[in-house]
NUPAZA-887986 format. One record per residue (C-alpha): residue number from 1; residue in one letter; x, y, z. Coordinates in steps of 0.05 Angstrom, whole numbers, plus 5000, padded with zeros to 4 digits. Layout:
<atoms>
@num:NUM; residuo:A; x:X; y:Y; z:Z
...
</atoms>
This chain:
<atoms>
@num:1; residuo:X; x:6170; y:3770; z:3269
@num:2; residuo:X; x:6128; y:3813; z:3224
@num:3; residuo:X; x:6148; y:3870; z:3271
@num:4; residuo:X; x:6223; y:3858; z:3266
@num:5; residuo:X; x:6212; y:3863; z:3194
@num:6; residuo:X; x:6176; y:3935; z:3185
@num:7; residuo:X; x:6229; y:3956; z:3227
@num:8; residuo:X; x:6289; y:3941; z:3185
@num:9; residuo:X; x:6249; y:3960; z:3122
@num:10; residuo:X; x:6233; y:4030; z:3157
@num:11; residuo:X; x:6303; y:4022; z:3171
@num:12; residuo:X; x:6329; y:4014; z:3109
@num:13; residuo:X; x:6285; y:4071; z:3068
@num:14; residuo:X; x:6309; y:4115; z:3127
@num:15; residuo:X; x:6382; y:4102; z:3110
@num:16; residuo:X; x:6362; y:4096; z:3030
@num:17; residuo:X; x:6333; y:4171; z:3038
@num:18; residuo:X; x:6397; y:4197; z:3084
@num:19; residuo:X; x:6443; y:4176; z:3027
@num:20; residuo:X; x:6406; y:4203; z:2974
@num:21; residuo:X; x:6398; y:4269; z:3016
@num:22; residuo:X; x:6476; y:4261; z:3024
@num:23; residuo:X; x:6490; y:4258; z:2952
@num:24; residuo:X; x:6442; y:4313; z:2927
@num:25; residuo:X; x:6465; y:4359; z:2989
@num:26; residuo:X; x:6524; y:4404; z:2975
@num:27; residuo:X; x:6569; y:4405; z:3035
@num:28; residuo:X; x:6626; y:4449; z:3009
@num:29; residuo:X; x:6644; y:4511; z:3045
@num:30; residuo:X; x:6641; y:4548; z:2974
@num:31; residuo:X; x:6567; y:4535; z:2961
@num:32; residuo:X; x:6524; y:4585; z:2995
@num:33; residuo:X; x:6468; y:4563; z:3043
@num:34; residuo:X; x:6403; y:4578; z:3014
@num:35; residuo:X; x:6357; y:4631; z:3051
@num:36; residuo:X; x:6325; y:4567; z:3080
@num:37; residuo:X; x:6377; y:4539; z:3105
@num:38; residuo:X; x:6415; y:4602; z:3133
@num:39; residuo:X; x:6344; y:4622; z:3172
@num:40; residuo:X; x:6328; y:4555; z:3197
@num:41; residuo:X; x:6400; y:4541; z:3218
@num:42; residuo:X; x:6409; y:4607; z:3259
@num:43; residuo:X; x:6344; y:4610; z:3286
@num:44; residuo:X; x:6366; y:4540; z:3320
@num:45; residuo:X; x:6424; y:4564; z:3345
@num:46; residuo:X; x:6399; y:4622; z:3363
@num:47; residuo:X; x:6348; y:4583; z:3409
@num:48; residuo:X; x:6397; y:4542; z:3425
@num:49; residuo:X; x:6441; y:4596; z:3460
@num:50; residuo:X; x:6378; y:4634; z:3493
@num:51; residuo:X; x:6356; y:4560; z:3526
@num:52; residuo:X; x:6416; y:4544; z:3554
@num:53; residuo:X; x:6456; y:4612; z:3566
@num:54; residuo:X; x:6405; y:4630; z:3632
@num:55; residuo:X; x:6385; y:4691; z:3653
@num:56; residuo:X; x:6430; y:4754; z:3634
@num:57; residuo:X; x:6488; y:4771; z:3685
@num:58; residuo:X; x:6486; y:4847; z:3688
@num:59; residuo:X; x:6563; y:4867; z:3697
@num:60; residuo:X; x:6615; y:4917; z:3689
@num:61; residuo:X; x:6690; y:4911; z:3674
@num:62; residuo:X; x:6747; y:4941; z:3703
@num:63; residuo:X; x:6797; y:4979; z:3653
@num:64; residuo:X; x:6847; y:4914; z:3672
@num:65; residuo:X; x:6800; y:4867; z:3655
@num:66; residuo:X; x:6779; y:4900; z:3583
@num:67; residuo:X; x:6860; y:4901; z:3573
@num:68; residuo:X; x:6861; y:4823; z:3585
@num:69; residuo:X; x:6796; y:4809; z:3536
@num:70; residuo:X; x:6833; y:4855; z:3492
@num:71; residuo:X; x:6897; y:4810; z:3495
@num:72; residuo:X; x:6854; y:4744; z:3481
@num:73; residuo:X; x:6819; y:4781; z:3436
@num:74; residuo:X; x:6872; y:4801; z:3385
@num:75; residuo:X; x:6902; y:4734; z:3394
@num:76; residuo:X; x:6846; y:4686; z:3383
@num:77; residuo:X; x:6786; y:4723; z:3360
@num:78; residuo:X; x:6795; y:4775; z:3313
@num:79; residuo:X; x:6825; y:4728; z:3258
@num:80; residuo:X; x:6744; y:4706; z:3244
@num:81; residuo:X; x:6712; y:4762; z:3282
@num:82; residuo:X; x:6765; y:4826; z:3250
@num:83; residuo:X; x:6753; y:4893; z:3299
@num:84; residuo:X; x:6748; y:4965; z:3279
@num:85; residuo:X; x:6789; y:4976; z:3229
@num:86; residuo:X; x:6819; y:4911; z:3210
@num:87; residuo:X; x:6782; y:4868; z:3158
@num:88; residuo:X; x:6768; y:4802; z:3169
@num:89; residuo:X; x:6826; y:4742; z:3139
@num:90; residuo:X; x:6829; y:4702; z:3085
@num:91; residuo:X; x:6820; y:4648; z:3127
@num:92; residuo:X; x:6749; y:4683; z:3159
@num:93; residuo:X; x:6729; y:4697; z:3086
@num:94; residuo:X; x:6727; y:4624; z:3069
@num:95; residuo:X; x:6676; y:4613; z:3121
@num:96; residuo:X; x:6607; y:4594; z:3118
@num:97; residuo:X; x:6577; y:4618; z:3162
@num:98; residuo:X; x:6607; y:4677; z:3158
@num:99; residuo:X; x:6636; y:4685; z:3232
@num:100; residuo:X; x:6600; y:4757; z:3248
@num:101; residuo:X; x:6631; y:4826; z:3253
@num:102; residuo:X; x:6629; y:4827; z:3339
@num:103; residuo:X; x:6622; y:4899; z:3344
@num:104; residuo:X; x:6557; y:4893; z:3303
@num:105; residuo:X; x:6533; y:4826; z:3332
@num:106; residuo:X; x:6546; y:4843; z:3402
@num:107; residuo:X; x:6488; y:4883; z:3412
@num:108; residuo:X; x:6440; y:4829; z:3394
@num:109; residuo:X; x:6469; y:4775; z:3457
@num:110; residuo:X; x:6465; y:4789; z:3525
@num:111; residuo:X; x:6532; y:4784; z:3578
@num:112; residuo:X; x:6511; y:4699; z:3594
@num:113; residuo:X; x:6491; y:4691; z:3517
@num:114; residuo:X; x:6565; y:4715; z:3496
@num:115; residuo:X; x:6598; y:4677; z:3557
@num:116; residuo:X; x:6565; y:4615; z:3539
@num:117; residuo:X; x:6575; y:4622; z:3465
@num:118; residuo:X; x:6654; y:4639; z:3483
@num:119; residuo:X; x:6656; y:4577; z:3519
@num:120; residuo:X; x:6615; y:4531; z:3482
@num:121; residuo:X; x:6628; y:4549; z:3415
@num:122; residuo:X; x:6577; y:4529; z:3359
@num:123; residuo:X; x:6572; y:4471; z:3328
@num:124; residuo:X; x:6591; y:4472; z:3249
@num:125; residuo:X; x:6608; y:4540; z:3249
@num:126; residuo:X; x:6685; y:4548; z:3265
@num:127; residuo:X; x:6668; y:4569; z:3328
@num:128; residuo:X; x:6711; y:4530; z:3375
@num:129; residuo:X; x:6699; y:4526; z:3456
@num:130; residuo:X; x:6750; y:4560; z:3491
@num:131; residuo:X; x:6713; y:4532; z:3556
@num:132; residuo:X; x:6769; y:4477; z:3550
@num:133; residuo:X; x:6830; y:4520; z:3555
@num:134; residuo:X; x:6808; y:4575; z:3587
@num:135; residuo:X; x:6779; y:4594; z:3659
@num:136; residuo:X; x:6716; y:4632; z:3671
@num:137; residuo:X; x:6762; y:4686; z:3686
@num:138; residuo:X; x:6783; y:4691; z:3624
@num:139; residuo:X; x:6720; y:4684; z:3584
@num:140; residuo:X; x:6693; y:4735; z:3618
@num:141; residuo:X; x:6743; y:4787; z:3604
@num:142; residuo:X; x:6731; y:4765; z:3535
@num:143; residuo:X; x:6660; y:4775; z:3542
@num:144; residuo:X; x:6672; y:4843; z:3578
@num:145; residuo:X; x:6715; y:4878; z:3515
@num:146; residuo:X; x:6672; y:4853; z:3466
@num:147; residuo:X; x:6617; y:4895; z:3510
@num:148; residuo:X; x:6664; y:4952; z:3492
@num:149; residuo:X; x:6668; y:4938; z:3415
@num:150; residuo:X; x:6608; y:4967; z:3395
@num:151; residuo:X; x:6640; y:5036; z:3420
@num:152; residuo:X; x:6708; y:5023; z:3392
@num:153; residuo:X; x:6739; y:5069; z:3336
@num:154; residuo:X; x:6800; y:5038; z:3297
@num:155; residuo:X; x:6839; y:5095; z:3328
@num:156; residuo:X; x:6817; y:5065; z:3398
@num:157; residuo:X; x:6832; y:4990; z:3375
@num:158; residuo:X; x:6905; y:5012; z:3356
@num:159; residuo:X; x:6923; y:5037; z:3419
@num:160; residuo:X; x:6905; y:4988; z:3448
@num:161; residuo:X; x:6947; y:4945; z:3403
@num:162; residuo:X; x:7002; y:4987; z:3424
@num:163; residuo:X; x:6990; y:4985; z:3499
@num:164; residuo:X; x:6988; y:4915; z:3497
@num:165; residuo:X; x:7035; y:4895; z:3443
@num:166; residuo:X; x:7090; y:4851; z:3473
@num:167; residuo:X; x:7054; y:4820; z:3536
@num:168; residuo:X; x:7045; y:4748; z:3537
@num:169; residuo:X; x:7001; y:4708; z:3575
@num:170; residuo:X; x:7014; y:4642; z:3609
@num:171; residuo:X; x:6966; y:4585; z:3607
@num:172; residuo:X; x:6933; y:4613; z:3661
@num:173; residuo:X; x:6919; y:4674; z:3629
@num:174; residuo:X; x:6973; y:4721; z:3675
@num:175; residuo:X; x:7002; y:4771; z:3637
@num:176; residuo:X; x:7077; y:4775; z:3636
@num:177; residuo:X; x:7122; y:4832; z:3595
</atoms>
């Protein structure tokens, strides 16, 4: 008995102190993490990612493939992400986290780190997991042009716009004109 009742005392100064936390803790989207917060928070994910992403997958990328990732790319990604020479949206600007610029960011993951990130996503971030709607395929073509990113000028990234402009995919990724 006398254990049953230090447990729902701890119990109830555990959920006493959550709702006080709660109340004092700003969760708006407008309110900037602290430097605190923002290190402990991506320090965890960035464990998070190493742990479970594996060993790297070295790998190249056929010209066909980057046009694909490029296609999934400009639809999906570079609305948070932007690309060289287009700014990120209003929409990625109200963000926090700020979703990072790829072709700076992509040199810090490794191939599996941005595969599993691309089909994971991360937790309270915006990052969705495309693992649900799109094939490994897919996410590795992703994967594979932002490997080309880095290198991209916004002279680059609008040809490509224009090469691809006007092909749409299916849901299983094809490509049709």
């Amino acid at each position: 008995m006398r254990f049953l009742g230090g447990f729902l005392a701890a119990l109830f100064i555990v959920a006493a102190a959550a709702a006080l936390v709660g109340a004092a803790y700003n969760v708006a989207a407008s309110s900037p993490d602290t430097p605190l917060e923002y290190n402990i928070l991506h320090a965890i994910m960035r464990n998070s990612v190493e742990m479970r992403a594996g060993d790297d997958i070295q790998r190249t990328w056929t010209e066909e493939e980057i046009g694909k990732g490029f296609g999934e790319y400009n639809e999906m990604c570079v609305i948070c992400h932007a690309a060289p020479g287009k700014e990120r949206s209003s929409i990625s600007k109200g963000m926090l986290p700020q979703p990072p610029l790829l072709a700076e960011a992509a040199r810090t993951w490794t191939n599996s780190q941005l595969f599993w990130i691309v089909r994971n996503g991360v937790r309270m971030t915006g990052m969705p997991s495309f693992g649900v709607t799109h094939s490994d395929e897919r996410i590795w073509n992703i994967v594979g042009f932002i490997r080309r990113l880095p290198q991209m000028s916004p002279e680059e990234f609008r040809a490509m716009e224009s090469k691809y402009k006007g092909m749409e995919r299916d849901e299983a990724g094809r490509e049709h004109h």
